[in-house]
C-alpha positions, 0 to 999 in steps of 0.5 A, a space after each residue: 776595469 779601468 774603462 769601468 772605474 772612469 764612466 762610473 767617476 764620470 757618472 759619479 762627477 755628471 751626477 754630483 753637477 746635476 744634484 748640485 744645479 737642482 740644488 741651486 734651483 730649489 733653495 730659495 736664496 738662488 730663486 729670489 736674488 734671481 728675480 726680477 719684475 718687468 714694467 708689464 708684469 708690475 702692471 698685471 700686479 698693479 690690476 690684480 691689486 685693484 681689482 681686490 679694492 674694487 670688489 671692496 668698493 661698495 656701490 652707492 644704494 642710490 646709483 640705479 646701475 649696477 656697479 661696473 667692472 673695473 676695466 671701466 673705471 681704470 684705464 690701462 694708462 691709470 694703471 701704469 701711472 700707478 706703477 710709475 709713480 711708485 718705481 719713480 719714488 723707489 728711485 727718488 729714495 734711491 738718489 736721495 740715499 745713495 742706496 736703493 730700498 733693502 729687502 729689510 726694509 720691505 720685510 718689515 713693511 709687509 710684517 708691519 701691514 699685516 699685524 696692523 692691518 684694519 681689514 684682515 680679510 681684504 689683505 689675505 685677498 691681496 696677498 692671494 691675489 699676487 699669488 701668495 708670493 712673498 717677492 711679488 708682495 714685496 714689490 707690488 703691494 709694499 714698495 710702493 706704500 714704503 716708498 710714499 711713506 718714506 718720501 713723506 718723511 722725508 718731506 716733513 722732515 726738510 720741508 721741501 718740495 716732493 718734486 725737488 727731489 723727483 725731479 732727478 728720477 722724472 725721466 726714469 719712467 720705464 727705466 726698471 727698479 731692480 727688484 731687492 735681492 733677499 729672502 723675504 717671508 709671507 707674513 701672518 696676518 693678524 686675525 682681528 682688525 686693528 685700528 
């Protein structure tokens, strides 16, 4: 009897650890504070971003070629500039707040792109494009239009120089961002073009 009592407390105990651990998996606070994004896959991101304003891109009528693929308008190195220079602002923010950019303020810029955009369609197609995942939404496709933003405010607010304050974050080129922990939200997109 007693044998019996302590496989089913030890059952019972493997049990509540296991269901706990699933638990922890499965809420979304658990996955997003976990997450993180390499140089590489913010660069994945960055041609998939592209590739959506490419296919956007029209083709002059006059052109007697045919619109190339992307692969041979936008190197590689193109695309990694891309992602450095926006991880080169996120840091630039950082130094010059003593704080990194919040999750609150990436909500907020997706929020704002979507109820603001001027081309719906194009924005729904960028949000697929990264997989209609609100964190690599946030990372990829509002960071760094926040970051450009917010240095420019920064800029006309002080008049100095943008590389003054970049300069700091100069040698940081692959040093990674670490990604905003919080819960972020897919945001609807406004039906009708605003503008």
């Amino acid at each position: 009897m007693k044998r019996r009592i302590a496989v089913l407390v030890c059952t019972a105990a493997v049990s509540s650890m296991v269901a706990g651990t699933l638990l922890a998996l499965f809420r979304p606070e658990a996955n997003v504070s976990q997450r993180n994004l390499t140089f590489a896959e913010r660069v994945v991101y960055q041609r998939a971003i592209e590739g959506v304003y490419w296919r956007h891109r029209i083709w002059p009528e006059e052109r007697p070629d045919p619109k190339p693929p992307l692969n041979s308008v936008m190197s590689q190195a193109q695309l990694e500039k891309k992602v450095t220079d926006y991880l080169r602002n996120s840091q630039a923010l950082e130094n010059y707040w003593h704080q990194p950019v919040t999750a609150a303020q990436l909500q907020t810029e997706m929020e704002r792109m979507a109820q603001h955009t001027k081309q719906p369609q194009m924005l729904r197609e960028l949000f697929e494009a990264l997989g209609n995942d609100p964190f690599v939404i946030a990372e990829c496709l509002a960071r760094p239009v926040l970051a450009e933003d917010l240095l420019r405010k920064i800029h006309d607010d002080y008049q100095e120089p943008l590389d003054s304050r970049r300069g700091s974050a100069e040698n940081q080129k692959r040093k990674p961002i670490a990604a905003v922990t919080g819960s972020y939200t897919l945001p609807i997109i406004s039906t009708a073009p605003n503008g």
